[in-house]
VEXDRENRO-946496 format. One record per residue (C-alpha): residue in three letters; y, x, z. Coordinates in steps of 0.2 Angstrom, whole numbers, padded with zeros to 4 digits, always signed. Layout:
ALAYXZ/...
//
This chain:
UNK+0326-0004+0050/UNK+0308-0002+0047/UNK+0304-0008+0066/UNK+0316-0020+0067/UNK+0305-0028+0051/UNK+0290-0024+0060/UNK+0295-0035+0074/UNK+0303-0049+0065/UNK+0286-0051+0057/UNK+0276-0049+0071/UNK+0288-0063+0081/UNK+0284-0074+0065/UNK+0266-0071+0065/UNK+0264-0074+0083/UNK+0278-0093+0080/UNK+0265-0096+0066/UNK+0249-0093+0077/UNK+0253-0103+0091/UNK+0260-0117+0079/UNK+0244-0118+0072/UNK+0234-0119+0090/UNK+0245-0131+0096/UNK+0241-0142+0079/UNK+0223-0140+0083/UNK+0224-0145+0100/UNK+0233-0160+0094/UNK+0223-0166+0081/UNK+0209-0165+0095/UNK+0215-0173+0104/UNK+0218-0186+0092/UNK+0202-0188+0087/UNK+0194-0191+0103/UNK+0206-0204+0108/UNK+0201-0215+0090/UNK+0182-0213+0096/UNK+0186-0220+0114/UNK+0200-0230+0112/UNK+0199-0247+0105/UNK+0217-0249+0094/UNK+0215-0238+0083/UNK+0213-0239+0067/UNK+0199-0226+0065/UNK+0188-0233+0079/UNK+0189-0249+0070/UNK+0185-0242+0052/UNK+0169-0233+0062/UNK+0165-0249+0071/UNK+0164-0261+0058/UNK+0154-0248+0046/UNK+0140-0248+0060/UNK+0141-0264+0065/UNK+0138-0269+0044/UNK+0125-0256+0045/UNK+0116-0268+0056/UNK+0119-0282+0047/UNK+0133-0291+0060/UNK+0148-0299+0054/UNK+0163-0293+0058/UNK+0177-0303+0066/UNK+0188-0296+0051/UNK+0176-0304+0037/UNK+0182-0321+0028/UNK+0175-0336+0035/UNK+0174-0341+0013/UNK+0158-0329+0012/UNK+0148-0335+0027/UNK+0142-0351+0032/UNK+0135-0358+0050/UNK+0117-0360+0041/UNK+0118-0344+0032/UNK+0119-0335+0052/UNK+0105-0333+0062/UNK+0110-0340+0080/UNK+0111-0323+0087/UNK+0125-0315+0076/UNK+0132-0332+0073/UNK+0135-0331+0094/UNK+0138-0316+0096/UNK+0154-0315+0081/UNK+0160-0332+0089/UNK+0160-0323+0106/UNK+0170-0308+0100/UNK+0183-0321+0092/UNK+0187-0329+0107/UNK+0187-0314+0119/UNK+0186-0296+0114/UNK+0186-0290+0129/UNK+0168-0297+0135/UNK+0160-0281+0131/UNK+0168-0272+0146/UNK+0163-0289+0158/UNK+0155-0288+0174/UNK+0141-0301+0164/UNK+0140-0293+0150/UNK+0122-0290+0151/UNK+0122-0310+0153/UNK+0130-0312+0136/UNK+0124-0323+0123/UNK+0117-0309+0114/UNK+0106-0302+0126/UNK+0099-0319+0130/UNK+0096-0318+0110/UNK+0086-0303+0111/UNK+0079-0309+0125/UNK+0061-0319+0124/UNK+0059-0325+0141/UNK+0078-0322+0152/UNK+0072-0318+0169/UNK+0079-0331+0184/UNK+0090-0322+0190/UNK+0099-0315+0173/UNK+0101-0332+0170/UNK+0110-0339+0186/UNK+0121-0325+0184/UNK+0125-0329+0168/UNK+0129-0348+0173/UNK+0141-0343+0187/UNK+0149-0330+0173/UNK+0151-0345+0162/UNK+0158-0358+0174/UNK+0171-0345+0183/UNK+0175-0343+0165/UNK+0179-0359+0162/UNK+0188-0361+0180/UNK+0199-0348+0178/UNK+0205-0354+0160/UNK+0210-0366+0170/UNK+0220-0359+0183/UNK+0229-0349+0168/UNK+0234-0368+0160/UNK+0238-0373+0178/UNK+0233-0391+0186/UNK+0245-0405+0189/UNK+0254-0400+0205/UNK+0265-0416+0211/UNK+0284-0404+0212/UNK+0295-0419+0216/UNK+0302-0421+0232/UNK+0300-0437+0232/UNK+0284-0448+0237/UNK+0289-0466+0231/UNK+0298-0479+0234/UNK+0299-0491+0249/UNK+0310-0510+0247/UNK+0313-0516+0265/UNK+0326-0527+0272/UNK+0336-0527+0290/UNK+0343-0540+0299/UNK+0352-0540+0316/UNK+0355-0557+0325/UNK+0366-0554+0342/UNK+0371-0573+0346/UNK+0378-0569+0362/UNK+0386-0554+0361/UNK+0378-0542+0372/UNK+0360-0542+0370/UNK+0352-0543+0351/UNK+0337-0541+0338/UNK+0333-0530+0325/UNK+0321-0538+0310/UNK+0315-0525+0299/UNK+0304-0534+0286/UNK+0292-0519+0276/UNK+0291-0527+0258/UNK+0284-0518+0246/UNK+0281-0499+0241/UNK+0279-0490+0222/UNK+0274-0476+0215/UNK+0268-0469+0231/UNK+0262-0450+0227/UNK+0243-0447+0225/UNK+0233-0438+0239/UNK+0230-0419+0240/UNK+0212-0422+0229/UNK+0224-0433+0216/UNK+0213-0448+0219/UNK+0220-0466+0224/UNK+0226-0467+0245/UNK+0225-0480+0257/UNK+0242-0482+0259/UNK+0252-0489+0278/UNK+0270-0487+0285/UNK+0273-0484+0303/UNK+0291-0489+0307/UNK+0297-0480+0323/UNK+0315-0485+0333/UNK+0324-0472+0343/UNK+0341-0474+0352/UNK+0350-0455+0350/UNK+0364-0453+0360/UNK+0373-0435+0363/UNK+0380-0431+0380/UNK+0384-0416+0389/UNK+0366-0409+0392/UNK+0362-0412+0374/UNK+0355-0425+0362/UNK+0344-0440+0373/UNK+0331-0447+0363/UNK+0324-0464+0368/UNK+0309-0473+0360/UNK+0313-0493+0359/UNK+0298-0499+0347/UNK+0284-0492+0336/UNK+0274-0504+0325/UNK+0262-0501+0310/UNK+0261-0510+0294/UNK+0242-0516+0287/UNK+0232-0502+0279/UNK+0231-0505+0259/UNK+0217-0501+0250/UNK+0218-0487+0233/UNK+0233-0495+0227/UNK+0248-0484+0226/UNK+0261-0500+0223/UNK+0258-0510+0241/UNK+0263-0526+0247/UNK+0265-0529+0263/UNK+0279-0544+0268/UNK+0276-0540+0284/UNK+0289-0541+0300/UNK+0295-0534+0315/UNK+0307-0535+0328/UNK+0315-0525+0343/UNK+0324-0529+0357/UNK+0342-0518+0352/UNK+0359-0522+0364/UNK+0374-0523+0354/UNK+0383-0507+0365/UNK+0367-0497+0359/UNK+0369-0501+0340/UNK+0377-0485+0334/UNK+0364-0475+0342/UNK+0349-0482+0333/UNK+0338-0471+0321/UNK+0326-0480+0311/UNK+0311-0471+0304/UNK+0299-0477+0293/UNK+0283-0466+0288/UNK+0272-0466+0275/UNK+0253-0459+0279/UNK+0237-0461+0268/UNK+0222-0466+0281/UNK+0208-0455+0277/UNK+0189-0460+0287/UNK+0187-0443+0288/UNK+0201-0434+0297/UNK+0217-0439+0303/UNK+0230-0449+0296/UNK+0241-0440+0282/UNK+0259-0443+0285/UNK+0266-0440+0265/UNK+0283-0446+0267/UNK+0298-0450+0277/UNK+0314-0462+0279/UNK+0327-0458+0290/UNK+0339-0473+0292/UNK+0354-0473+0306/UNK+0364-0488+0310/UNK+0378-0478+0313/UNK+0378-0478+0292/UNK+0376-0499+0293/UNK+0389-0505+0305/UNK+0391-0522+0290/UNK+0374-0529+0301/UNK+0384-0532+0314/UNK+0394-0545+0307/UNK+0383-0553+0295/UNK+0370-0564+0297/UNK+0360-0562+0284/UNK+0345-0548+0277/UNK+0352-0532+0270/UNK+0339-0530+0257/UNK+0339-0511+0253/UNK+0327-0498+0241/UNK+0327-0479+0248/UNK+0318-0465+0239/UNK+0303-0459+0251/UNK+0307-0441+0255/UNK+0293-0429+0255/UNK+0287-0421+0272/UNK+0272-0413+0281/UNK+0267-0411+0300/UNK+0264-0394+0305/UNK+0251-0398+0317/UNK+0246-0377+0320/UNK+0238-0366+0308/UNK+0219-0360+0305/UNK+0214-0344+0298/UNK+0196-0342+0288/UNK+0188-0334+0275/UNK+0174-0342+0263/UNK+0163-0331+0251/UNK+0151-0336+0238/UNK+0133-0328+0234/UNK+0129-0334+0216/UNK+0110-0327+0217/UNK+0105-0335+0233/UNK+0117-0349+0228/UNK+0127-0353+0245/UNK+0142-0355+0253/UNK+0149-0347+0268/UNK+0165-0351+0276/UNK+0170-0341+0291/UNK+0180-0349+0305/UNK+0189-0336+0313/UNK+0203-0343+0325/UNK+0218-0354+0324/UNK+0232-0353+0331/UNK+0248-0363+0338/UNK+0238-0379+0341/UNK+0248-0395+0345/UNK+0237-0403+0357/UNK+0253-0412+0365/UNK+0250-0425+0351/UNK+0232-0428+0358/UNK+0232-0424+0376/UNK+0246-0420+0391/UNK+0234-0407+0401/UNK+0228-0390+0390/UNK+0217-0388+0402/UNK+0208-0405+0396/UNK+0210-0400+0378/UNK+0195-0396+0370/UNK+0193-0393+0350/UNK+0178-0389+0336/UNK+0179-0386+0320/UNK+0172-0397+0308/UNK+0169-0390+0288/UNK+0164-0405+0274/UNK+0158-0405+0258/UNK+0165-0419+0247/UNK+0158-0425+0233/UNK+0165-0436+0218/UNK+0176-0450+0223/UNK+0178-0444+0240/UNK+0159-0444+0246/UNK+0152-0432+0261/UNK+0139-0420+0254/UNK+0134-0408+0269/UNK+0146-0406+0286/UNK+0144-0392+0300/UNK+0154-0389+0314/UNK+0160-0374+0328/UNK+0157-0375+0345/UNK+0170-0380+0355/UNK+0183-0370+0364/UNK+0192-0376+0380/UNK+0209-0374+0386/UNK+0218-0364+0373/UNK+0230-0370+0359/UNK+0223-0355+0348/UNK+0205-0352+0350/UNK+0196-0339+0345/UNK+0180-0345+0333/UNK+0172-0332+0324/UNK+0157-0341+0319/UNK+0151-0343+0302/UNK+0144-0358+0292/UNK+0132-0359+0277/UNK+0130-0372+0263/UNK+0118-0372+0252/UNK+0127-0375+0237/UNK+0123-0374+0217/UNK+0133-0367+0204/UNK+0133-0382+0194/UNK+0144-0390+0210/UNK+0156-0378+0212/UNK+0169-0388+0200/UNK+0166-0403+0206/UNK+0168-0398+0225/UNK+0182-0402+0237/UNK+0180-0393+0255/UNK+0189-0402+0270/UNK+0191-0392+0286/UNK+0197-0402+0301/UNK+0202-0397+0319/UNK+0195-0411+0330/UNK+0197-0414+0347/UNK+0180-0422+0358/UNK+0187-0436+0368/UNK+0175-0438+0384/UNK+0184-0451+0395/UNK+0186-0467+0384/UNK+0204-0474+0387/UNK+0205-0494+0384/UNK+0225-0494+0385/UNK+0232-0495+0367/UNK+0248-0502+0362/UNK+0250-0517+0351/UNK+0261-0527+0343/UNK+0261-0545+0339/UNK+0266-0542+0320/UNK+0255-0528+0319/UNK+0237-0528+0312/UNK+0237-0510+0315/UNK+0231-0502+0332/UNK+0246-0489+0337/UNK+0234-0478+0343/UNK+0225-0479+0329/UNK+0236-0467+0320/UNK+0230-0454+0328/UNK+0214-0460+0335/UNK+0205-0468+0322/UNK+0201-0484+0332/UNK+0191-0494+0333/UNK+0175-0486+0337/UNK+0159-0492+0346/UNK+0152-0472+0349/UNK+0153-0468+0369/UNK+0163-0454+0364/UNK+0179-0451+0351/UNK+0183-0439+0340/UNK+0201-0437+0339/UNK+0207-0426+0324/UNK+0223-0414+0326/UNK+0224-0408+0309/UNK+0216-0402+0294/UNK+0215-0395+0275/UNK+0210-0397+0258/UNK+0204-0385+0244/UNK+0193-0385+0231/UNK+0201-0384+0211/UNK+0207-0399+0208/UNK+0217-0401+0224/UNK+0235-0402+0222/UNK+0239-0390+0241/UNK+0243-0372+0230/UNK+0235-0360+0244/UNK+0217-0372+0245/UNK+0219-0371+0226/UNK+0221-0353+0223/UNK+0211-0351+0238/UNK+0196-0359+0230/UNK+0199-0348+0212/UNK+0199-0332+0221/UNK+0182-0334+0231/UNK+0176-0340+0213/UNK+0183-0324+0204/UNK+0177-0311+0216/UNK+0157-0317+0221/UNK+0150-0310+0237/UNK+0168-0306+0244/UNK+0176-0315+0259/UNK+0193-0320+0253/UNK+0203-0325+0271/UNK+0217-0335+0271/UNK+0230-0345+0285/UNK+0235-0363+0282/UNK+0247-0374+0291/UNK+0237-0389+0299/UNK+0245-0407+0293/
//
């Protein structure tokens, strides 16, 4: 019996032993953790005894016992930083904090262009956590327009399409005003045994508006339409913003068959009608760069690498005659042109391989107000003077795509391009634009869809 005590004990000794090791351990463990870690209570207690120690208010201390003029500008900075943004301390900048520029008699240069880029990223990503406006609705205006068909003998007829006026007309990519025109294309679709047969009968242009996003135009057309080929006929009407710089935006579409109007055909008089414009975007191939910024040297590279899936049927019939460049500008407020660069130009390939980087020199203080348009343009050497017109319209036809008139011996004729920059409403040149911003000295890449 007396073993069995000894052992009992001994197993209770060695329980208590251990308990009491593991206890240590914990408590340890504990410790350190309130030292590094900045939730607990402990490490707060400690802070805010050292931080009164030398003589800096706390973020916990009652706004009733201190006043702006009772601060010196240092600590007064320095507690309204902590308020707003705790986590400073551990920032990439935070030898550019305001405290350090305090201490500081003379900042050096280059602590202090650091310390502006730190600030105005800041300030741009607040941004992106609030969000910009981005236009969601599917719907780019409004578009009042009237049809008419007069068939007086019975076989061969006219279609009057009279454009009257458009409203609330969506805002450009950059949210500034457009330059708003229709383009009002006539197809007769008719399905047959090989397939569906697409003919064009008319295309006609409306007059260009200037920055108005509520346009009247009153303007009328007409197309020779025989009365057997009624039913078949598909009436679009497009909406683009003209842009001096690049091609032609197309923003919206409406798609009108006459299948759906067979009442024309025994009436005499306008059909007046008001469609919703829907939404749409060309996909006129796609481009893949990267762009970087160096906040100390204060520049901007933007890296064209390729694109890829060009559609240069829209420009030329021959690939082998298809020639394109890359053109990169900088836009300023309301839309002006800051600095532009260009590739050299590839030949005979829908995606080209670039590779080539361009530089602008470009300060901090411009990065917000910045809007960067990259084109695909095409260098037309042989000029072609046959252009189709219309008597109703005030618009060159080939001027949607060509950008006529032009008195250079050479055109440039622009396929496609993109826009970014922070305000831009395009969600990839937006976030884009935020990313380069937030990680300096990196080359952020990126594809986009050509429209």
């Amino acid at each position: 019996s007396v073993s069995k005590m000894e052992i009992l004990l001994n197993s209770a000794e060695r329980i208590a032993i251990v308990s009491l090791a593991t206890g240590i351990v914990i408590l340890t463990l504990i410790l350190v953790l309130c030292f590094i870690l900045r939730g607990c209570p402990l490490h707060s207690y400690l802070e805010e005894a050292e931080m009164a120690k030398n003589g800096v208010i706390t973020e916990r201390a009652s706004l009733t016992h201190y006043s702006k003029d009772s601060l010196t500008p240092a600590s007064y900075k320095l507690s309204q930083q902590r308020a707003v943004s705790p986590s400073n301390r551990d920032s990439t900048y935070s030898s550019m904090s305001e405290d350090s520029r305090a201490s500081s008699p003379v900042p050096s240069s280059k602590s202090s262009l650091r310390s502006s880029f730190a600030s105005r990223i800041q300030s741009l990503s607040n941004e992106k956590l609030f969000g910009n406006p981005v236009n969601d609705n599917k719907f780019a205006g409004t578009l009042c327009y009237s049809l008419q068909y007069i068939c007086e003998d019975g076989i061969n007829g006219k279609l009057l399409i009279t454009i009257s006026e458009a409203r609330d007309l969506c805002p450009r990519d950059t949210g500034e005003g457009i330059n708003p025109f229709f383009r009002i294309q006539i197809f007769k679709s008719r399905r047959s045994i090989r397939g569906v047969e697409t003919t064009s009968l008319a295309d006609f242009l409306t007059h260009e508006a200037k920055r108005t996003r509520n346009p009247i135009y009153n303007q009328g057309f007409y197309a020779e339409v025989p009365l057997i080929d009624f039913k078949d006929i598909v009436i679009y009407i497009k909406f683009y913003n003209k842009d001096k710089h690049c091609n032609p935006t197309l923003m919206g579409q409406i798609t009108q068959p006459m299948n759906e109007l067979k009442s024309l055909i025994e009436k005499t008089e306008k059909l007046s009608l008001t469609n919703e414009i829907t939404q749409y975007h060309e996909n006129n191939g796609e481009i893949y760069f990267g762009m970087s910024y160096l906040p100390t040297a204060q520049r901007l590279s933007v890296s064209i690498i390729k694109a890829h899936n060009l559609e240069y049927r829209k420009l030329t019939d021959c690939l082998s005659h298809f020639n394109c460049f890359v053109r990169v500008i900088l836009l300023g407020a309301q839309g002006r042109v800051l600095k532009r660069q260009k590739t050299s130009r590839k030949y005979g390939t829908a995606s080209p391989q670039y590779n080539e980087t361009l530089i602008f020199d470009l300060k901090v203080t411009q990065l917000e107000h910045i809007t960067l348009l990259v084109v695909v343009t095409m260098r037309m050497e042989d000029e072609d003077s046959s252009t189709i017109t219309s008597e109703d319209s005030e618009v060159n036809v080939d001027a949607l795509n060509h950008n006529f008139p032009s008195k250079k011996t050479h055109k440039d004729v622009h396929l496609g391009k993109t826009l970014l920059g922070k305000d831009v409403m395009n969600e990839v040149g937006r976030q884009h634009w935020i990313q380069m911003l937030d990680n300096p000295r990196k080359v952020i890449t990126m594809n986009y869809v050509l429209n």
